[in-house]
N, C-alpha and C positions, 0 to 999 in steps of 0.2 A: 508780755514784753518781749519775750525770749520770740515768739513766732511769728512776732511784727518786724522786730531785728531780722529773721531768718527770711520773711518774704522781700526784702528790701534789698536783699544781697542778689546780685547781677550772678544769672545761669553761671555755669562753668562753661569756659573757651577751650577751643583744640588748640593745641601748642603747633600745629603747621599752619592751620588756614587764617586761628585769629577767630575761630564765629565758634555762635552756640546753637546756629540754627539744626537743628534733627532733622528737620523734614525730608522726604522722600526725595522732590525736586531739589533740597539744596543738598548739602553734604552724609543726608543719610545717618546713621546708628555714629552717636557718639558714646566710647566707652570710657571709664575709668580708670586706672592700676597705680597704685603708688606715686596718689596724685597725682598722674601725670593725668588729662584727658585728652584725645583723640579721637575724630571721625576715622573710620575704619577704609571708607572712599580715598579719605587723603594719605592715608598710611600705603595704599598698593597703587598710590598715582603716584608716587614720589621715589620708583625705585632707582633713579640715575643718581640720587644722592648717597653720595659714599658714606657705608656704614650703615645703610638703612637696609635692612633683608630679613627674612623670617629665619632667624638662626637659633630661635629660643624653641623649646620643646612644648607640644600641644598643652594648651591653656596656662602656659608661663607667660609673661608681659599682656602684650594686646594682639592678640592672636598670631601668638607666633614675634612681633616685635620687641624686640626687649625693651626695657622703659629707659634705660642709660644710655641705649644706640637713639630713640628716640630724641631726648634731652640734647644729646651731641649734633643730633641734625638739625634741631631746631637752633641751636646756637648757632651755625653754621648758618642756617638761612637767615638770618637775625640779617645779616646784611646786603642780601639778594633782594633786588625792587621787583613788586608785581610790572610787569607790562602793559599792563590794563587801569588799574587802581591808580600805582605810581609808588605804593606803600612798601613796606619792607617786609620782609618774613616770607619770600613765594618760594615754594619746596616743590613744586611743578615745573619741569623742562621741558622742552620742546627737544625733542630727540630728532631732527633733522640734523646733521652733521655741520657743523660751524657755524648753526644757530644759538644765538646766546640768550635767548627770549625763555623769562621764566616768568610765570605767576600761579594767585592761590587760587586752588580750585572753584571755590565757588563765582569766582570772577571768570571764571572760563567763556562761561557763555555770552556774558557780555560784549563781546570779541570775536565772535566763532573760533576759539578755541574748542577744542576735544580731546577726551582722554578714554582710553580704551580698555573695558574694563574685561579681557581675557587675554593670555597669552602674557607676553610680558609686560602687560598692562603700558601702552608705550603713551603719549602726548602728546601733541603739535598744537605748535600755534595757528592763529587764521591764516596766516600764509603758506604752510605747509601743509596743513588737514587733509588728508585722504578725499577727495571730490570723487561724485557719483558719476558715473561714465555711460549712464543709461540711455540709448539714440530711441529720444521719441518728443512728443509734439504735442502741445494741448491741446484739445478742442476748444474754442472758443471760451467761454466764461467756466473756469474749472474752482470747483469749491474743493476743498480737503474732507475727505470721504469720512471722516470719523465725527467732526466737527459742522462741518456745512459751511462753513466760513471762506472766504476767497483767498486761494493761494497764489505767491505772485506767479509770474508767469514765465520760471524759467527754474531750474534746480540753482540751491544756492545753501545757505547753511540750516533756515530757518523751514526751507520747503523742499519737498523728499519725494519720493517716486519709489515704488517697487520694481524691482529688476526683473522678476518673473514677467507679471502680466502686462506690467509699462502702463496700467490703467490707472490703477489708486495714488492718486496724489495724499497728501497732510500734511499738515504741520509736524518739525521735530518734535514740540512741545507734546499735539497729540499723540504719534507714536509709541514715544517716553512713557507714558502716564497710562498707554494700553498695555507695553510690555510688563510696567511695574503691575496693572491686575492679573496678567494670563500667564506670567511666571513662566521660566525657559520650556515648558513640557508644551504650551499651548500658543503660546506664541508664535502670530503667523499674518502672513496679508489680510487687512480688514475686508479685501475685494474676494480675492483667489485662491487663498489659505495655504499660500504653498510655504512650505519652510526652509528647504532644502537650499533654495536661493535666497528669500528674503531676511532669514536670521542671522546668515554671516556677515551678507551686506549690512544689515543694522548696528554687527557688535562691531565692524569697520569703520563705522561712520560716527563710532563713541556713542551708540543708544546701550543704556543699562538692563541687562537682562536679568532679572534674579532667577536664581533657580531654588524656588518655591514653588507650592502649591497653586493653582488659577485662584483666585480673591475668591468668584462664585463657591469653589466647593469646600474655602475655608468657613465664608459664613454659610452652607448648610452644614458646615460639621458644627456649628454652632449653634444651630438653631433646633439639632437634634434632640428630643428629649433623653430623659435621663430614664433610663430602665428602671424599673422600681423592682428591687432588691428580696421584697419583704413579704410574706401574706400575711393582711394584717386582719381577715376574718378572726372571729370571736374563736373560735370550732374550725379550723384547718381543716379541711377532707381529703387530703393527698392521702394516699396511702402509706408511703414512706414518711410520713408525717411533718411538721412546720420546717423542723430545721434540715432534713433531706433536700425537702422542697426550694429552699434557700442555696442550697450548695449546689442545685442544676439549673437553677433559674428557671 
């Protein structure tokens, strides 16, 4: 009874965005503290709102957020309408100067909005977003290098160009979803593999970079066997005998 009740009960919500989704593409690690929950995404895209900053000492609140400054923002945004949705509760600004455009992050993309996940982690709406300024030219029928699927035929929010080589086009989508496996150390042109240019133009243009491990060397650190520990012969023949043999592997 008890864990038919308990499957019944709707996830827990972030108290900035409103959703419960986790996933990678939408607001990422949602955490818990003293009841409050929070995506972690929308806690360091929300820094124009007053009172919200990492003032709490490591592993107090939600990293660094306290739960009471928290609570106080989200009150605060209680009456601030997305831009996109229309809804209330958007704790995202748009930091152009006498722009008054706010919404919740996972509405971002819906709009070509972006929100910049290094430095002072800033936001703009579609009409202020950072644009790519790369002088170059498709050849004829151009597919997204990662994908094979047809990009449109000009930079815009959804279609993206490397600054290095000016060859590899993609989708934002696919980019996104190569940085989230090759994590900041490997992240690089799927064409030219340069980093020096293509990584800062991407954290500019709002692509998320984690700085993690590549996907690849996380599942062979996974796939590795497990050393066995033990000799389990009947009669040991170490010379130092079973349990030497143990303590050098």
């Amino acid at each position: 009874m008890l864990s038919s009740m308990a499957a019944a009960l709707p996830p827990p919500e972030c108290v900035l965005c409103h959703r419960s989704d986790t996933s990678l593409d939408g607001c990422g690690l949602m955490l818990k503290v003293d009841g409050i929950c929070a995506h972690v995404h929308c806690l360091v895209s929300s820094p124009r709102l007053p009172g919200l900053y990492q003032r709490g000492a490591e592993g107090e609140g939600i990293f660094g957020f306290l739960c009471a400054d928290i609570r106080r923002v989200a009150g605060r945004a209680a009456r601030k309408r997305c831009c996109v949705c229309r809804k209330k509760g958007a704790t995202v600004a748009c930091w152009q100067k006498r722009c008054s455009r706010r919404f919740h992050l996972p509405c971002s993309s819906q709009r070509g909005c972006i929100s910049q996940f290094f430095g002072d982690y800033s936001s703009f709406c579609w009409e202020h977003r950072p644009q790519q300024s790369v002088e170059t030219l498709q050849e004829g029928h151009t597919t997204c290098i990662i994908c094979m699927e047809v990009v449109e035929d000009s930079l815009s929010y959804t279609t993206m160009v490397c600054p290095s080589c000016k060859h590899a086009w993609f989708h934002r989508a696919c980019i996104q979803g190569q940085a989230y496996r090759a994590g900041l150390g490997q992240f690089a042109c799927p064409h030219c593999r340069d980093q020096e240019r293509f990584v800062p133009e991407m954290l500019q243009m709002g692509i998320r970079v984690p700085n993690i491990k590549p996907a690849w060397e996380q599942e062979e650190e996974l796939a590795l066997p497990q050393l066995h520990g033990r000799c389990d012969a009947r009669q040991c023949l170490y010379r130092g005998g079973r349990e030497q043999w143990e303590e050098e592997g």
